[in-house]
C-alpha positions, 0 to 999 in steps of 0.5 A, a space after each residue: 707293481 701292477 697286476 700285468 707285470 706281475 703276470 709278466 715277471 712271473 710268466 718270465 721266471 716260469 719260462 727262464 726256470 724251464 730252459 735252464 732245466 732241460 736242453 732245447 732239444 729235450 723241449 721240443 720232444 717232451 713239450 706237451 702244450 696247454 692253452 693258458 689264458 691271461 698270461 700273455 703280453 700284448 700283440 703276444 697271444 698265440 691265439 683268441 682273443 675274444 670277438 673282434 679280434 682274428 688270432 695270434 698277435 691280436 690281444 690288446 693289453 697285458 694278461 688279457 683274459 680271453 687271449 692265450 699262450 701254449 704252455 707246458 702242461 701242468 704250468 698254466 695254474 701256477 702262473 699268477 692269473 693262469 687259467 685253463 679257460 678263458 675269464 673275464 680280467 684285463 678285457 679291453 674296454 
């Protein structure tokens, strides 16, 4: 399995364990964001996406890592290629 579908299918169960552990509702409430880089799909970032690129939806490949998603806090580190800060994994070349 390539290392973007790990990120994806780990990103996935993080996100389906959430939901089903608290109401919409309760989320929408307590959810406190991180900003998560190198998690998102493609065209799926939430903002940055290094030079070049304008902001949401504009990263290129799969766990890119100077794109990033909101995250709950605390989630980012956990999720296989998660990082706090922008890196240098699966830049577009």
């Amino acid at each position: 399995m390539k290392n973007a579908a790990k990120v994806m299918a780990t990103a996935g169960a993080v996100s389906a364990a959430l939901m089903m552990a608290t109401s919409h509702q309760a989320v929408a409430q307590d959810f406190v964001p991180e900003k998560c880089f190198g998690v998102s799909e493609s065209g799926k970032n939430d903002c940055a996406a290094g030079p070049g690129t304008s902001c949401a939806g504009t990263s290129t490949v799969d766990g890119q890592g100077n794109a990033w998603i909101y995250v709950p806090q605390g989630t980012c580190e956990k999720l296989v290629h998660g990082s706090l800060g922008a890196t240098d994994l699966n830049l577009p070349g």
